[in-house]
N, CA and C atoms of all chains as a GROMACS GRO file, in nm:
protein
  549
    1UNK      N    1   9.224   7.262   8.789
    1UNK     CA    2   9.171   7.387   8.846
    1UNK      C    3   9.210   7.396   8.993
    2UNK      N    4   9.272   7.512   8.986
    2UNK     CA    5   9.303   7.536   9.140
    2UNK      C    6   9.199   7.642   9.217
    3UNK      N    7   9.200   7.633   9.350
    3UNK     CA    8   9.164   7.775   9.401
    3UNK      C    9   9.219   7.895   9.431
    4UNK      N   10   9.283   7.980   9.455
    4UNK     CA   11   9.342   8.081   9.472
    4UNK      C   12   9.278   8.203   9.532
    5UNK      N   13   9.396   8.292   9.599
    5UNK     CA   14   9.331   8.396   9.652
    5UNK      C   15   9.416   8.541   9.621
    6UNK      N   16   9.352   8.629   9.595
    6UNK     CA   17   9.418   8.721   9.565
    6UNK      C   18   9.392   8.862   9.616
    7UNK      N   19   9.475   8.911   9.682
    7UNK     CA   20   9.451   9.041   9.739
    7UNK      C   21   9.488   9.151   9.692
    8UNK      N   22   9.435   9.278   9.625
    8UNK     CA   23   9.532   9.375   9.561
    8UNK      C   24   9.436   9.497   9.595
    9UNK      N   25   9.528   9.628   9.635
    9UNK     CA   26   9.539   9.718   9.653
    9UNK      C   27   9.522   9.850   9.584
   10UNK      N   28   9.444   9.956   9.600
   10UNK     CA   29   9.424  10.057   9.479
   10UNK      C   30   9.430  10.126   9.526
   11UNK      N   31   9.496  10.213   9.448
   11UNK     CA   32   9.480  10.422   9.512
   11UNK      C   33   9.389  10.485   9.569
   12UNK      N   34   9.394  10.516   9.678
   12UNK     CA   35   9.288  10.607   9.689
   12UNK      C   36   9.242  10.700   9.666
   13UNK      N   37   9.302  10.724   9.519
   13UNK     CA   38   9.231  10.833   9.470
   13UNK      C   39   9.152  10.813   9.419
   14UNK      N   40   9.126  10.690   9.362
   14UNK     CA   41   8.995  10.668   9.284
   14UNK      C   42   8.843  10.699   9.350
   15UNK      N   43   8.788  10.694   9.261
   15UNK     CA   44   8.629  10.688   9.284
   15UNK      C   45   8.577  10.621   9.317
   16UNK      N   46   8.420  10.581   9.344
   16UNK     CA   47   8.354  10.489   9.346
   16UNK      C   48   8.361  10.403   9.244
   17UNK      N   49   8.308  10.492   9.089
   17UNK     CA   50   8.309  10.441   8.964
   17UNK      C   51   8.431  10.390   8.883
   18UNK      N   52   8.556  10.452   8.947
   18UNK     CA   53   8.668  10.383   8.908
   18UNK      C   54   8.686  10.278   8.987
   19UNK      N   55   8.659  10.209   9.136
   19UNK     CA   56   8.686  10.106   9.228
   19UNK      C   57   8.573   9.994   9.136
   20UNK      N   58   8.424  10.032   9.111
   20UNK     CA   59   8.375   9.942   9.015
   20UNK      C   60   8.420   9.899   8.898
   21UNK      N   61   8.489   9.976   8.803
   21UNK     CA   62   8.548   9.978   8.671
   21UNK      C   63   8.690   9.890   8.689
   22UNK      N   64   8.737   9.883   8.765
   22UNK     CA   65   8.915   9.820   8.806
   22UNK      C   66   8.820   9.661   8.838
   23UNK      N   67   8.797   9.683   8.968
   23UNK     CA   68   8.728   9.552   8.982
   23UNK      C   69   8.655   9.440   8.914
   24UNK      N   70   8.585   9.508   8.833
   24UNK     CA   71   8.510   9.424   8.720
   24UNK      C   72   8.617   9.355   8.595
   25UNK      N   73   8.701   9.522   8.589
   25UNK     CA   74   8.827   9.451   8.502
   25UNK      C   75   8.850   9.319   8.535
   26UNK      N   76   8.955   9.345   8.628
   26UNK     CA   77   8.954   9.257   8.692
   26UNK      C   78   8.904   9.070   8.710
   27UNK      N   79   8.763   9.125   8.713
   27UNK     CA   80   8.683   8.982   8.768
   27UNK      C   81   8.716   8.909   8.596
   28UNK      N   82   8.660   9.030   8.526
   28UNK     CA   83   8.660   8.974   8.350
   28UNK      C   84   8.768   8.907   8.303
   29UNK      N   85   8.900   8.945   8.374
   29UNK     CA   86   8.972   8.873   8.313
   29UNK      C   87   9.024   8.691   8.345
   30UNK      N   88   8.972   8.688   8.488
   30UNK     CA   89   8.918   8.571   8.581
   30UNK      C   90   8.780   8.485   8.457
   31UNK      N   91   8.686   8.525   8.441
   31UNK     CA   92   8.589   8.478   8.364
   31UNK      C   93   8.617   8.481   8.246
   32UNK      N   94   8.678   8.499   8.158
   32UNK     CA   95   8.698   8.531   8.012
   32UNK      C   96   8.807   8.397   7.967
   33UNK      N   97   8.834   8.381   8.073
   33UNK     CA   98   8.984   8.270   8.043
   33UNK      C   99   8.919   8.170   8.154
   34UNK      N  100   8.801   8.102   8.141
   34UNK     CA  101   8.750   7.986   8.205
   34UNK      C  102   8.738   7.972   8.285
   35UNK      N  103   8.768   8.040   8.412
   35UNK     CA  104   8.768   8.050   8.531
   35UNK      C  105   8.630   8.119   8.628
   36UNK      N  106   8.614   8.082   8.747
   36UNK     CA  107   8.523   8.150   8.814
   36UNK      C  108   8.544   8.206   8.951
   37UNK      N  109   8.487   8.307   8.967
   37UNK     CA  110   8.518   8.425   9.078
   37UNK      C  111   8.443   8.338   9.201
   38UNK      N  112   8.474   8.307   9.310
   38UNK     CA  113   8.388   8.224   9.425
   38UNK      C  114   8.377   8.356   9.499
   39UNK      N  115   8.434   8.469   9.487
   39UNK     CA  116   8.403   8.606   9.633
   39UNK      C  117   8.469   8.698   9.564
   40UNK      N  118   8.397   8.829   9.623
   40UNK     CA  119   8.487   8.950   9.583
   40UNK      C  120   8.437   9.008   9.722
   41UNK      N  121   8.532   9.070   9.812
   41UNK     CA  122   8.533   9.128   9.878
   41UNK      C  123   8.609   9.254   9.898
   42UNK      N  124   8.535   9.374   9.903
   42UNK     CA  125   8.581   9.511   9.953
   42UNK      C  126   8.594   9.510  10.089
   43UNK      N  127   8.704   9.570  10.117
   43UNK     CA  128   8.764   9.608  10.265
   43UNK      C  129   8.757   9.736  10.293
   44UNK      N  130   8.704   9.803  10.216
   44UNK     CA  131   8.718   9.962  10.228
   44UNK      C  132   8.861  10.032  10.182
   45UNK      N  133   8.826  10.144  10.284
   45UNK     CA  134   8.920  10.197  10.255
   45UNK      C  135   9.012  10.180  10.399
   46UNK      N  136   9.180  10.149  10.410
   46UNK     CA  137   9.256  10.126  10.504
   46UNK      C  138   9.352  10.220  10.507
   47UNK      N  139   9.401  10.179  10.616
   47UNK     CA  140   9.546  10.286  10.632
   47UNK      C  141   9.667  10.147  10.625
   48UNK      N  142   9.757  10.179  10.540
   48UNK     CA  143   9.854  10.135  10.524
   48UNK      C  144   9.992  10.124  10.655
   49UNK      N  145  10.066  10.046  10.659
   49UNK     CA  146  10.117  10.003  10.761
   49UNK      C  147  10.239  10.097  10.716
   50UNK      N  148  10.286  10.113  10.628
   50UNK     CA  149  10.397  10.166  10.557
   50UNK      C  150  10.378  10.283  10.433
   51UNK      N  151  10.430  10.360  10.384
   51UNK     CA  152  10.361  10.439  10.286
   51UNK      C  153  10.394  10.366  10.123
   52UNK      N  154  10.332  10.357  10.032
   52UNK     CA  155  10.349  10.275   9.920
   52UNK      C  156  10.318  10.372   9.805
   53UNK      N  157  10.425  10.380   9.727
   53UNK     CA  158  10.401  10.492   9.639
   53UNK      C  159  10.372  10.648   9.650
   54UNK      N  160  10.404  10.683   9.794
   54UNK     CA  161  10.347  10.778   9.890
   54UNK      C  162  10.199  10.808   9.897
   55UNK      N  163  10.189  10.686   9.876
   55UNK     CA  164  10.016  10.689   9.959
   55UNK      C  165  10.016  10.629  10.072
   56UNK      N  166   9.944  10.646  10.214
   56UNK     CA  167   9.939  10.636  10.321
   56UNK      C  168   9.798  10.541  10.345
   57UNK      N  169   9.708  10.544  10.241
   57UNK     CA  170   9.566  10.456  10.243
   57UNK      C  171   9.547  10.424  10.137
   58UNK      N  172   9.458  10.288  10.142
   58UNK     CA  173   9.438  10.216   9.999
   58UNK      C  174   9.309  10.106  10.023
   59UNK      N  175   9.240  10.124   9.928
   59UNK     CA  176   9.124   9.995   9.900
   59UNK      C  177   9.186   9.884   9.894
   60UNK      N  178   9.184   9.770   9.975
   60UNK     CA  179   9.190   9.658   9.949
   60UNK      C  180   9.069   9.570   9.880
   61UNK      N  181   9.065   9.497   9.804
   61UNK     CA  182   9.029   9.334   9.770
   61UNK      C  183   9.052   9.262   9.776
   62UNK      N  184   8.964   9.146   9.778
   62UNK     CA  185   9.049   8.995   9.828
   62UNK      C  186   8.943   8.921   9.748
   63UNK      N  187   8.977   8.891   9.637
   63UNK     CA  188   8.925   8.810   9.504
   63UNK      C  189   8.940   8.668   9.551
   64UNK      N  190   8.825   8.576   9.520
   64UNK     CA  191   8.903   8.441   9.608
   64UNK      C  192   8.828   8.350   9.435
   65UNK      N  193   8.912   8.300   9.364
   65UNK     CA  194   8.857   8.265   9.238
   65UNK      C  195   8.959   8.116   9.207
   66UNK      N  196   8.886   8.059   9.108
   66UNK     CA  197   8.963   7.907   9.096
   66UNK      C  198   9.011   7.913   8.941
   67UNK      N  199   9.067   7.862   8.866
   67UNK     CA  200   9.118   7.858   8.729
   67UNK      C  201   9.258   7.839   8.702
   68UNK      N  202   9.347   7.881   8.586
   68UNK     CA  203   9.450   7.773   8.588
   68UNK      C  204   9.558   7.866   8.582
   69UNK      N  205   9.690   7.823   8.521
   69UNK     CA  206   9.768   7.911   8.512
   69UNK      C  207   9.741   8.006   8.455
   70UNK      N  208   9.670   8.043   8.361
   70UNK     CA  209   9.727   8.149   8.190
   70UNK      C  210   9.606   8.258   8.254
   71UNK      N  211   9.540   8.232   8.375
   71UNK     CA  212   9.510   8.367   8.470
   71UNK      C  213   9.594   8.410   8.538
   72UNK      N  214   9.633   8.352   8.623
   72UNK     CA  215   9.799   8.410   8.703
   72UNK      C  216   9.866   8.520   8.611
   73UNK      N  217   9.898   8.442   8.507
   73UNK     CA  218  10.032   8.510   8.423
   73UNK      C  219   9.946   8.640   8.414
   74UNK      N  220   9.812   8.641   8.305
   74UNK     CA  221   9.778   8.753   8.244
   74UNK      C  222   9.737   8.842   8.430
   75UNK      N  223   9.684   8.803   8.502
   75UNK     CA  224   9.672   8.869   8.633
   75UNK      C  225   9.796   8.965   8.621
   76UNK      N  226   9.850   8.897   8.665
   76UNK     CA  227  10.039   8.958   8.744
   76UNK      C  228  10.085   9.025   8.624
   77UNK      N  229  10.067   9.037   8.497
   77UNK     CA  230  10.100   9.162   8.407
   77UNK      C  231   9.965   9.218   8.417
   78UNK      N  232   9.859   9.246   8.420
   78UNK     CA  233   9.784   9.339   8.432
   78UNK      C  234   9.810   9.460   8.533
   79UNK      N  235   9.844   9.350   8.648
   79UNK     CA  236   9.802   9.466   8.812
   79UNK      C  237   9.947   9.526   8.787
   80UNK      N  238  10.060   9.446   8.692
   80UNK     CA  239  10.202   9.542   8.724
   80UNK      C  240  10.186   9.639   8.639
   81UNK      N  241  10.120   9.627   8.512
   81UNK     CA  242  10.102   9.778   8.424
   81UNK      C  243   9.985   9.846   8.459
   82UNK      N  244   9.905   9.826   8.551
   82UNK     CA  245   9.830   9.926   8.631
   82UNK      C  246   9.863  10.013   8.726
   83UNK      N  247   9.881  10.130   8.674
   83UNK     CA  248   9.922  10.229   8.777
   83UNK      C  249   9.879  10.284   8.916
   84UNK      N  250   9.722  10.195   8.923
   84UNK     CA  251   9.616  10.245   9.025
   84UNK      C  252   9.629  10.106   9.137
   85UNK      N  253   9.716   9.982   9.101
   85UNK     CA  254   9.724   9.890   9.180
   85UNK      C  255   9.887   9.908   9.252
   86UNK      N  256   9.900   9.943   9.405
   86UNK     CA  257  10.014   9.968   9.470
   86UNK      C  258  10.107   9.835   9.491
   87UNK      N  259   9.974   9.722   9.554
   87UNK     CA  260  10.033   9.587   9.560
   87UNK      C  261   9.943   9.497   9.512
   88UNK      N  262   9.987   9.391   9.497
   88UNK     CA  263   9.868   9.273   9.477
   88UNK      C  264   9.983   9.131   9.517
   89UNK      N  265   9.880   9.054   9.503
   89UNK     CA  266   9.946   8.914   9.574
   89UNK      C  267   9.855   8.808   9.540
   90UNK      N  268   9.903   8.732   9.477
   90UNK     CA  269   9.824   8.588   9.475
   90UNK      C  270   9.889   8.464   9.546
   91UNK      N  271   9.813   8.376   9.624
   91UNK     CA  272   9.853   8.308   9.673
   91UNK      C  273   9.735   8.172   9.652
   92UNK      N  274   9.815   8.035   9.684
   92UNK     CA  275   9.647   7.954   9.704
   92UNK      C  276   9.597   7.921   9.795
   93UNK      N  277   9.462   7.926   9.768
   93UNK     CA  278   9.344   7.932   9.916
   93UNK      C  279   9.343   7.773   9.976
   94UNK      N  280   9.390   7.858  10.096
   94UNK     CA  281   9.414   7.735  10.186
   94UNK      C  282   9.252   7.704  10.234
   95UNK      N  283   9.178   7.778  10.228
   95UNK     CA  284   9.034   7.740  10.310
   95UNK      C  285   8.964   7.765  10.225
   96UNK      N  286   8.914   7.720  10.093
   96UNK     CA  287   8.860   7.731  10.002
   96UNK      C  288   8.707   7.718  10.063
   97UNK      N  289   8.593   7.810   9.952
   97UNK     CA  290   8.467   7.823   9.924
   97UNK      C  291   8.448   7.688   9.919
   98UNK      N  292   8.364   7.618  10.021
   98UNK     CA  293   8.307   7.462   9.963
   98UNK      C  294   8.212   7.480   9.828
   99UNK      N  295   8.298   7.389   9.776
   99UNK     CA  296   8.224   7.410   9.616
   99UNK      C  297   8.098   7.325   9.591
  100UNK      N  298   7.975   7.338   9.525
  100UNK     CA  299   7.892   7.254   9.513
  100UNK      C  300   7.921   7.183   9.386
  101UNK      N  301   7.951   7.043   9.438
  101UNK     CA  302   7.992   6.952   9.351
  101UNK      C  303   7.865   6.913   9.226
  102UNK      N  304   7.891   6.895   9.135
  102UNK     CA  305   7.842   6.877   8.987
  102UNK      C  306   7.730   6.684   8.978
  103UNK      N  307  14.097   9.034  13.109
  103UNK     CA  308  13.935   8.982  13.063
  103UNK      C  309  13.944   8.833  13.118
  104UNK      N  310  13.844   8.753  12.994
  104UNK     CA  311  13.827   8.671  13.061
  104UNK      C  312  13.711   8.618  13.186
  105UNK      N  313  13.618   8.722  13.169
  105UNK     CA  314  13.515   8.730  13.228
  105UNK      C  315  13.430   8.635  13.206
  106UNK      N  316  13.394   8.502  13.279
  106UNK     CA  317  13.284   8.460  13.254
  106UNK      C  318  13.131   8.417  13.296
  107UNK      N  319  13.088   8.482  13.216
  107UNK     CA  320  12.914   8.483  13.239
  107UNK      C  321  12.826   8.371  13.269
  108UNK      N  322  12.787   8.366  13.356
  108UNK     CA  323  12.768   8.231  13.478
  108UNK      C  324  12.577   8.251  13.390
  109UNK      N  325  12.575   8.146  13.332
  109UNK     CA  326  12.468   8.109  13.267
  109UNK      C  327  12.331   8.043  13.327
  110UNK      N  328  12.283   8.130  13.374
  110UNK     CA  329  12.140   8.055  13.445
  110UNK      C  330  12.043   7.956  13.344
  111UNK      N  331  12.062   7.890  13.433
  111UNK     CA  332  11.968   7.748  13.395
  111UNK      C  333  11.856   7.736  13.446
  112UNK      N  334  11.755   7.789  13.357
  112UNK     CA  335  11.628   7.828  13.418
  112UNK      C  336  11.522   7.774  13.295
  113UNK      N  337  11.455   7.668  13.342
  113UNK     CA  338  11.374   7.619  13.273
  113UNK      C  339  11.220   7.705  13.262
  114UNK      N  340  11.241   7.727  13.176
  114UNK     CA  341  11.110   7.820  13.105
  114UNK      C  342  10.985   7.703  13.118
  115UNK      N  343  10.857   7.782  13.172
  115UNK     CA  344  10.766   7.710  13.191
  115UNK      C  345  10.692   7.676  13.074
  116UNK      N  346  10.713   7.542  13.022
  116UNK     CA  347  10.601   7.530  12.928
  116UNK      C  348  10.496   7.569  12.923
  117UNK      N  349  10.484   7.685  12.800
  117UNK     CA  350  10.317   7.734  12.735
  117UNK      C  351  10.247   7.654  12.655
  118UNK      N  352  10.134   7.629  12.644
  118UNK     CA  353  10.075   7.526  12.564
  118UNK      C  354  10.050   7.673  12.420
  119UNK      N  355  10.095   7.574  12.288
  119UNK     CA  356  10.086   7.603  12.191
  119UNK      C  357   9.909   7.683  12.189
  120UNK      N  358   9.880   7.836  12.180
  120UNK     CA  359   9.770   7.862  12.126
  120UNK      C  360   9.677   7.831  12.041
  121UNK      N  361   9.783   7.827  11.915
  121UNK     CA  362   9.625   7.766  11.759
  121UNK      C  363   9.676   7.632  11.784
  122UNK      N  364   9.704   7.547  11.892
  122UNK     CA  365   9.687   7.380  11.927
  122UNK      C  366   9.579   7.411  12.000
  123UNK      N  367   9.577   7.468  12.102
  123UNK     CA  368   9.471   7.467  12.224
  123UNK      C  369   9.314   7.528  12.159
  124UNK      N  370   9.354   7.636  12.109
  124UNK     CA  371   9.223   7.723  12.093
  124UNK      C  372   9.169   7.681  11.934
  125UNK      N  373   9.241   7.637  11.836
  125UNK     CA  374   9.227   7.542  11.669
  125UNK      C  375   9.188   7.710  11.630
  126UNK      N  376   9.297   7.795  11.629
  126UNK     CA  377   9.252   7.899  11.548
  126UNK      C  378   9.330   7.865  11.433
  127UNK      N  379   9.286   7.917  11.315
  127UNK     CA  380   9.341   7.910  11.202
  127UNK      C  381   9.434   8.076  11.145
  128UNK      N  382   9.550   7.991  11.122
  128UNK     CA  383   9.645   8.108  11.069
  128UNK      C  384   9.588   8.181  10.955
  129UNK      N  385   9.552   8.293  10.981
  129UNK     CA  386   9.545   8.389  10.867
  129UNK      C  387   9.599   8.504  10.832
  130UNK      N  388   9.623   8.538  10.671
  130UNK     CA  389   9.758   8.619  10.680
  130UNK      C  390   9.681   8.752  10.682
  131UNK      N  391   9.548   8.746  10.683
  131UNK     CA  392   9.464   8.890  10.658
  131UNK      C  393   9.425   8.931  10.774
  132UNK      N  394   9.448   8.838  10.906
  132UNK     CA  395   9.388   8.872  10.992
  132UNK      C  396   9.484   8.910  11.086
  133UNK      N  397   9.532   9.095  11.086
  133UNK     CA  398   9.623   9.149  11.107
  133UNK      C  399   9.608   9.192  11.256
  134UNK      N  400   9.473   9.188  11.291
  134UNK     CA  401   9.497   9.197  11.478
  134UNK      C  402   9.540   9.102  11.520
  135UNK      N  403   9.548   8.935  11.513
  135UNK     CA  404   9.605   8.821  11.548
  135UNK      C  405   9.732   8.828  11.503
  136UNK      N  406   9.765   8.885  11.441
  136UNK     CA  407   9.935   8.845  11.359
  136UNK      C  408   9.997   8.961  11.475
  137UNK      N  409   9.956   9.100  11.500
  137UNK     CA  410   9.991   9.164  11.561
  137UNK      C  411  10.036   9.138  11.677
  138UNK      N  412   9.956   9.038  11.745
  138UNK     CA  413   9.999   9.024  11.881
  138UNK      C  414  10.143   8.940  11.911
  139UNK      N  415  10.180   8.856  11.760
  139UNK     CA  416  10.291   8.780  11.758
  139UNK      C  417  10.398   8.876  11.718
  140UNK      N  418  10.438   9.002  11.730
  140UNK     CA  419  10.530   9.107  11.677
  140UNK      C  420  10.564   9.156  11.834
  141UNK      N  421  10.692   9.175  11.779
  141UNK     CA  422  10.760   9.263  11.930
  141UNK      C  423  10.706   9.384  11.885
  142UNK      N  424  10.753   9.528  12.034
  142UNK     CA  425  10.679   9.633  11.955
  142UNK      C  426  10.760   9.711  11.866
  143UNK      N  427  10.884   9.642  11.830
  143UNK     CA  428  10.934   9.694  11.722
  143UNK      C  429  10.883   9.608  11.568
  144UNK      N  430  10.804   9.525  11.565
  144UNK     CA  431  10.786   9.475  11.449
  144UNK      C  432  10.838   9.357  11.398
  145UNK      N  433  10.913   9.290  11.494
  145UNK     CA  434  10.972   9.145  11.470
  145UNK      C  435  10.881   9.074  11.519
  146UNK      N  436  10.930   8.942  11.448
  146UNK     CA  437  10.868   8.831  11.474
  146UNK      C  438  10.880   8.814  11.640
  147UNK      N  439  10.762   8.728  11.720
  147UNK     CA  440  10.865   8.689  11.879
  147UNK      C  441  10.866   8.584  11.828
  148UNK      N  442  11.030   8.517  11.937
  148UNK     CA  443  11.028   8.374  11.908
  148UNK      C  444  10.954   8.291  11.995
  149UNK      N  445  10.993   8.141  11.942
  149UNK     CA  446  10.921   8.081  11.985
  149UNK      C  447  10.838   8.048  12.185
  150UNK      N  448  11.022   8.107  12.192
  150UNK     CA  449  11.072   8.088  12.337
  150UNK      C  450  10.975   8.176  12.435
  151UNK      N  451  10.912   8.263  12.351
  151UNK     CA  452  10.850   8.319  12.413
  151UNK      C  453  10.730   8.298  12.442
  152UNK      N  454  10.642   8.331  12.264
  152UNK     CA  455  10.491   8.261  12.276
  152UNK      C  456  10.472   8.147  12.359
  153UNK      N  457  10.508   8.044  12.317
  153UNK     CA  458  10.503   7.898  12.334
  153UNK      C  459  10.445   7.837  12.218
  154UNK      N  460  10.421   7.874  12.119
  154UNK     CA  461  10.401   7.836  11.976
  154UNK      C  462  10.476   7.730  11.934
  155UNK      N  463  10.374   7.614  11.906
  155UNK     CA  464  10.478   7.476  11.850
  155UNK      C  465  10.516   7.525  11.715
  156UNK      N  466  10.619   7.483  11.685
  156UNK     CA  467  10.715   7.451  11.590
  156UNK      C  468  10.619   7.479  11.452
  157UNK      N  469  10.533   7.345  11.429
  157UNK     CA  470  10.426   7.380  11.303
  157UNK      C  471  10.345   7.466  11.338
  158UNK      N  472  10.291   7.540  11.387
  158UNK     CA  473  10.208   7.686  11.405
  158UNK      C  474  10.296   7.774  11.390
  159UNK      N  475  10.448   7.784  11.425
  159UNK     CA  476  10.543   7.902  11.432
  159UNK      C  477  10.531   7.877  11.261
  160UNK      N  478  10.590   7.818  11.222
  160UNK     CA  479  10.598   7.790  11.084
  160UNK      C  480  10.470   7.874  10.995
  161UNK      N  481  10.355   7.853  10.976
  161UNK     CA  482  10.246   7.901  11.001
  161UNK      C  483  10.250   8.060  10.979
  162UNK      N  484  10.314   8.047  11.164
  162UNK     CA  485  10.282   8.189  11.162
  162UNK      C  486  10.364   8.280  11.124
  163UNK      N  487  10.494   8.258  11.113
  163UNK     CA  488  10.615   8.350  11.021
  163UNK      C  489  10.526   8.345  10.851
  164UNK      N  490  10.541   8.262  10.823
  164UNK     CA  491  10.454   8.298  10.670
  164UNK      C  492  10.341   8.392  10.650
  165UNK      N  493  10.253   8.344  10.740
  165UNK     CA  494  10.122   8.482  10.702
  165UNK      C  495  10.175   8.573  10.777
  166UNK      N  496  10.255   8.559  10.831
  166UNK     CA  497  10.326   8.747  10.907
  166UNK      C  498  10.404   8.799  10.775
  167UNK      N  499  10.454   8.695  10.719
  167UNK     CA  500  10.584   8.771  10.599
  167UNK      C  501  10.483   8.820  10.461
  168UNK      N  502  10.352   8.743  10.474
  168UNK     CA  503  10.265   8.797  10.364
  168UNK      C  504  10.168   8.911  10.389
  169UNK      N  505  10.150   8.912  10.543
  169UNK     CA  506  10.063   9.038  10.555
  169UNK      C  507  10.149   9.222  10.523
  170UNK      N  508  10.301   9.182  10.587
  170UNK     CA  509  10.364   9.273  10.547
  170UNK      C  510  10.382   9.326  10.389
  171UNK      N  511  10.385   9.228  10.352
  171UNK     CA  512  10.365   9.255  10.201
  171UNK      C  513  10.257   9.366  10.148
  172UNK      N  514  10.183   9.297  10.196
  172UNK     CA  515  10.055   9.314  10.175
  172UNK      C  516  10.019   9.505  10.276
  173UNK      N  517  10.147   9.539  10.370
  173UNK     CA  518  10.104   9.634  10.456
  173UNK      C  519   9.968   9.622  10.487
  174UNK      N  520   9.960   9.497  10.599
  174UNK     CA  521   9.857   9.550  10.692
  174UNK      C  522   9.962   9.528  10.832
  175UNK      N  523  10.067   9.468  10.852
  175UNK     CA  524  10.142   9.515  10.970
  175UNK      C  525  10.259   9.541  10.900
  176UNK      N  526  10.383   9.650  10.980
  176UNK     CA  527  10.487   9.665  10.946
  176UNK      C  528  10.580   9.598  10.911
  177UNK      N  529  10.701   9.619  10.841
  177UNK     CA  530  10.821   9.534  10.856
  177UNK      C  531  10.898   9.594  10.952
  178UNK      N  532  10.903   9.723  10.978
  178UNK     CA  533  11.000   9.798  11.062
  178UNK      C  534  10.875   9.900  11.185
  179UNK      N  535  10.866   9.939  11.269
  179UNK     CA  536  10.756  10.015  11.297
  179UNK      C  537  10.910  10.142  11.363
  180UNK      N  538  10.852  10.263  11.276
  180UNK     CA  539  10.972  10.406  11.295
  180UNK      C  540  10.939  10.481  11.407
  181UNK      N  541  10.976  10.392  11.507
  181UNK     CA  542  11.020  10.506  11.612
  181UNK      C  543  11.131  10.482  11.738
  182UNK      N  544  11.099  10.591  11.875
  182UNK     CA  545  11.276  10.512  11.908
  182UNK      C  546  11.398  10.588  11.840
  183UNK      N  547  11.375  10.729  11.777
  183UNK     CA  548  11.505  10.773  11.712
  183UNK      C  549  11.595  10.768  11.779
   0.00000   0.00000   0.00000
């Protein structure tokens, strides 16, 4: 089990109820395949440095969750056949959640 | 031609490495700190400039090349036509 961190990006066109509905996706597919979510953080809404898809602003998240490969994979085809995610990025967490040991 | 450019030898004053001195930690999300390491066209500065040791430059080109990704700072900033 690794830790990891993942940051991904959504349209701002969505809603409230669609930013809950993506996100949860999301977390479920983190929990469903053995894994556990240590943070979910909303950033709001930002202005983009560059325009992406010609959107100029976007919700960020920054998911910070631990589990193994066969989340990655299914991750990184989810957010690419999601039309409402501009970017996303996983990387591993260099400053991990101190975990309470067992 | 044949011109040659008389090369000043000017020893640059050692800067003490910042995240040595101050133990900040590189982060690639934390786009006001990454900012200040960008010329104002959007490049990296070098080292020669900051005074950034070697392993912090290292460091810090990576979470600069991931925040761009990520657009929270530019790769190019458009202006200057």
């Amino acid at each position: 089990m690794k830790n990891y961190e993942c940051v991904y990006i959504l349209a701002p066109t969505l809603d409230d109820n669609g930013l809950k509905e993506k996100s949860e996706k999301f977390n479920e597919i983190v929990t469903s395949r053995s894994g556990t979510i240590n943070s979910l953080d909303a950033w709001g809404k930002r202005k983009l440095a560059y325009p992406i898809k010609k959107f100029y602003e976007g919700f960020y998240f920054v998911m910070r969750f631990s589990g193994n490969n066969e989340i990655l994979n299914e991750l990184n085809r989810v957010f690419r056949f999601d039309d409402a995610v501009l970017r996303h990025m996983i990387v591993i967490d260099e400053n991990p959640v101190p975990e309470k040991s067992e | 031609m044949g011109k040659k450019k008389k090369k000043e030898k000017k020893a640059a004053p050692s800067k003490p490495c910042r995240f040595c001195v101050d133990k900040i930690k590189i982060d690639y999300k934390d786009d006001a700190l990454l900012s200040r390491f960008l010329t104002d066209r959007g490049k990296i500065t070098p080292r020669r400039i900051t005074g950034t040791c070697a392993r912090h430059q290292r460091m810090l080109s990576r979470a600069i090349k991931r925040a761009r990704i990520l657009a929270l700072i530019p790769f190019v900033k458009e202006y200057y036509r």
